[in-house]
N, C-alpha and C positions, 0 to 999 in steps of 0.2 A: 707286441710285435706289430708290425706296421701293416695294414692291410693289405695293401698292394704285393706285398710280401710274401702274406698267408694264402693264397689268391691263389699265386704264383707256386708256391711250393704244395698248398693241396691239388694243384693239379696234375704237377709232378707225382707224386702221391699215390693217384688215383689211379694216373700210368703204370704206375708199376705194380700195382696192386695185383693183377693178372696173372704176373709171371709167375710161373712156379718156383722158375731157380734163376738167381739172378748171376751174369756171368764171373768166371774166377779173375782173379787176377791174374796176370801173364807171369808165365814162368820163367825166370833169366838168374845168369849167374852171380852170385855174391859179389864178384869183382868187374860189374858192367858198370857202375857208376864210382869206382874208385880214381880218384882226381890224380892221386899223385902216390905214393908207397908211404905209407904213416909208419917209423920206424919205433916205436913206444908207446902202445896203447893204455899203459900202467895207470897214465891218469886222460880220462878222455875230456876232462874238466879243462885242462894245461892247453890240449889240441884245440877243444873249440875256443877258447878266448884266446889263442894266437891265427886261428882262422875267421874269427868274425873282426877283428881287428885289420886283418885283410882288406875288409869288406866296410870299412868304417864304422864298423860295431864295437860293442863295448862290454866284456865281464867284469860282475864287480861281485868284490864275497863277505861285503859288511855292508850293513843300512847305511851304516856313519859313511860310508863313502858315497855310496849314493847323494843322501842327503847334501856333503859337497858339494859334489857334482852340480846338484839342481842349484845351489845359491851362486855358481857361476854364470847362471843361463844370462839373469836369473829367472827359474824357472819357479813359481813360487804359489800357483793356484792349479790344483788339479784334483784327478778322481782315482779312487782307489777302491779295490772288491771289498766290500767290508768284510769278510773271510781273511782276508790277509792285514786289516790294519792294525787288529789289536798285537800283532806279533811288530809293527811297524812302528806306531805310533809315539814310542818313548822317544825315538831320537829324532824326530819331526820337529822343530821349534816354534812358539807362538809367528812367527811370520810367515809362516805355511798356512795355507787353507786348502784342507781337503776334503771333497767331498766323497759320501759313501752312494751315494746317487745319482748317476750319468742323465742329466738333463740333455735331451736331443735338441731343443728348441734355443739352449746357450750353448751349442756344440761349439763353439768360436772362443768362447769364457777359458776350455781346460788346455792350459800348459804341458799337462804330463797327462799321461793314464800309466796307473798299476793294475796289473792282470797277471791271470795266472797262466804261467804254459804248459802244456804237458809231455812235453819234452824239447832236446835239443839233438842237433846233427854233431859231432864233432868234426867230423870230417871237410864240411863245409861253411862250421860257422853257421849253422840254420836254426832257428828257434822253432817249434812247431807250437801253432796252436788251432785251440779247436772248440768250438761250442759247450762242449761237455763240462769246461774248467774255463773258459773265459767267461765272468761272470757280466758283460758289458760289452757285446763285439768291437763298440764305438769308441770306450772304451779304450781301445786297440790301436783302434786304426785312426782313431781324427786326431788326437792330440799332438803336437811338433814332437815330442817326447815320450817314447812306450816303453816301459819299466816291464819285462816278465820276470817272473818269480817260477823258480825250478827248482826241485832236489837234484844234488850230484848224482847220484843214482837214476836220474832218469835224461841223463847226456849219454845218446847212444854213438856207437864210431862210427857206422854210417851209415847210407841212404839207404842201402838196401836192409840190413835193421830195421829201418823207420817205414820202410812201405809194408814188411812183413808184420807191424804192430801197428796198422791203421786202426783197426776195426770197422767197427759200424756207421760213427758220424759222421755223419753227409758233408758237412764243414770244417775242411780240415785247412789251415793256412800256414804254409811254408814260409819265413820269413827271414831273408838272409841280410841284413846290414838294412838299415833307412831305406825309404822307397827311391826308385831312380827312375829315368826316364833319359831317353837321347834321342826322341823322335824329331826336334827340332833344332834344323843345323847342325843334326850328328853331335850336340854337347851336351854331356852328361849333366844332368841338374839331380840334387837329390832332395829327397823331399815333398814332392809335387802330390805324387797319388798317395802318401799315405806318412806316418811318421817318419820327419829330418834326423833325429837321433832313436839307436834301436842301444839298450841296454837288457842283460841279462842278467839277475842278482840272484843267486844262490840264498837258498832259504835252510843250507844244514846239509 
């Protein structure tokens, strides 16, 4: 962990240390962040990959498609949680290079990163992830290309679901389609603060 980092969050830390009880979440109704009437929640798998698609996002429900995907880029050097590559790795081909190791000092080097999520929004297309199951934050977030890995089972319908199954992790990151920005000239650019393509691959 980077020092400057440690630093910073022990002294958050230390602040809280104190309290006795730290405050609740706000209470509001189930249907305060519902976008739009979802008329078939039978598969919420169906909802969010026609909602992150919206969003310029992408669900994929075979390796073999992925792997595709990336030889379009082509995307062809990246990192992957070593937790998930041995379930990965057959359909990888010799002109892949993956690393199981997030080097910060070649952050520039990885193409893709594979990470794990621990859930998704169906409602909006949202991937959630969170320190607990990202084994690489960086991982995540630097490479043009962020591959999460999700059980269908843990694609909830919506947001308010998702806030009532936070927990405890202090690092929790919502992540709805490629990163965007439109602070300059009002034009949408996407990509800038964080991965250009967001994909989602079901793992079962």
């Amino acid at each position: 962990m980077n020092d400057d980092r440690e630093v910073i969050f022990s002294r958050v830390r230390g602040a809280l240390a104190p309290l006795a009880k730290r405050a609740a979440y706000p209470a509001f109704p189930d249907n305060v962040a519902v976008m739009r009437e979802i008329t078939d929640w039978r598969d919420p798998w169906g909802v969010f990959c026609e909602r992150t698609k919206l969003v310029n996002g992408t669900g994929l429900e075979r390796p073999e498609d992925l792997v595709a995907l990336l030889k379009t880029g082509p995307w062809l050097h990246g990192y992957c949680d070593p937790k998930l590559w041995p379930r990965l790795a057959p359909v990888f081909g010799p002109e892949f290079t993956v690393e199981l190791e997030f080097d910060r000092t070649r952050v520039d080097d990885y193409q893709f990163g594979i990470t794990r999520a621990v859930g998704a929004i169906a409602e909006t297309g949202t991937l959630i992830l969170s320190d607990t199951t990202t084994s690489r934050r960086l991982g995540a977030l630097a490479p043009w290309v962020h591959i999460a890995l999700l059980r269908r089972e843990e694609v909830l319908t919506n947001v308010a679901q998702a806030v009532a199954l936070l927990g405890d992790d202090p690092n929790i990151i919502w992540v709805t389609g490629p990163s965007k920005t439109a602070d300059v000239e009002g034009i949408l650019i996407e990509g800038v603060h964080g991965p250009g393509r967001q994909i989602a691959l079901l793992m079962g």
